[in-house]
N, C-alpha and C positions, 0 to 999 in steps of 0.2 A: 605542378610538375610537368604537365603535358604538352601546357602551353612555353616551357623553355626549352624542352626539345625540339617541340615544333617548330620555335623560332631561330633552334640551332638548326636544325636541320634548312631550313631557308637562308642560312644566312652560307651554310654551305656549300647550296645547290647555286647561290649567286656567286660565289666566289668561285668555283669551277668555271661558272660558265665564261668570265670575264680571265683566265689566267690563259688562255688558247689564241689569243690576240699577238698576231704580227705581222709582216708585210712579205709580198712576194714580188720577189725581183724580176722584172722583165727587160731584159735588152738594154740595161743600163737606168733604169727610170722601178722607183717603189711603188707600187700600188700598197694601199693601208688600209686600216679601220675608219669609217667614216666617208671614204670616197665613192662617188655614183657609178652605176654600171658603163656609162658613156667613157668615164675618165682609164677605168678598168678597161673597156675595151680597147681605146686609145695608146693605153701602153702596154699592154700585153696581148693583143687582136682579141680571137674569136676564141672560145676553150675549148677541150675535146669532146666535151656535154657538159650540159644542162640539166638538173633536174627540183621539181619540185619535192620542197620535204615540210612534214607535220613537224616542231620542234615541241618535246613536253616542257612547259615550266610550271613551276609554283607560283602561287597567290594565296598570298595569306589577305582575310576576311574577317573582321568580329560584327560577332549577332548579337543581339539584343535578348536578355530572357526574356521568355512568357510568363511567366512570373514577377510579380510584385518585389519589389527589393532585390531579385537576383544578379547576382553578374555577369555582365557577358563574356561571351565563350569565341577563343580565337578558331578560326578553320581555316585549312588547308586544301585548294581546290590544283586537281592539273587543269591548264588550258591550254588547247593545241595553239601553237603561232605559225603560220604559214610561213613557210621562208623559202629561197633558190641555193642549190648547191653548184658554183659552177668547175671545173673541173680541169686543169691546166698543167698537160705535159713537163716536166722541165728539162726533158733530157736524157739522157742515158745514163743511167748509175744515181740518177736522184729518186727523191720521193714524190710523187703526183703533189700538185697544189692545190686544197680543197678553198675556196673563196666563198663564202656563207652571206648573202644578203637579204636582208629585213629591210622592207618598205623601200626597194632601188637603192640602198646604200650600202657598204660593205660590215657587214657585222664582227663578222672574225676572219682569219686567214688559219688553217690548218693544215700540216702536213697531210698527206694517203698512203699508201702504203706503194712501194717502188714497183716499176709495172715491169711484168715478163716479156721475157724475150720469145 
């Protein structure tokens, strides 16, 4: 029983993470999921910051028993993934652009929240 929530529960935490995925418009040109930070900066310049962030994900794992005839046993570990958030004005009365990249390339594109006056 443990092991099909655990596996519910991953299969959960992977479908969140992939539903956040879009493109943010710059100056007529889409930057998207997949694209390098060169092509990013190319059509949307320089962001308003930068910053490094720890992302939590799951990993699921099966062990082997120490026991003779036993069965193995799935686990669920967090591991931290290093990622960049970069951070991209759009204007006045929009929402900040959050642009999420893993390994130099764009991971997701998410709304921020609309910045004060």
């Amino acid at each position: 029983m443990r092991v099909v929530a655990a596996s519910a529960f991953l299969l959960a935490c992977m479908h969140v993470s992939g539903a956040s995925a879009q493109s943010l418009s710059c100056g007529g040109f889409l930057a998207g999921v997949g694209e390098s930070k060169y092509s990013v900066v190319d059509k949307c310049g320089e962001p308003v910051s930068k910053e490094f962030v720890c992302v939590p994900r799951y990993q699921s794992e099966w062990i082997s028993s120490p026991y003779p005839g036993g069965a193995p046993r799935q686990i669920l570990s967090q591991q931290c993934i290093p990622m960049e958030d970069w951070v991209y004005h759009r204007g006045p009365g929009n929402f900040l652009g959050i642009v999420r990249f893993y390994n130099g390339t764009v991971e997701s594109i998410r709304d921020g929240e609309k910045p004060r006056r």
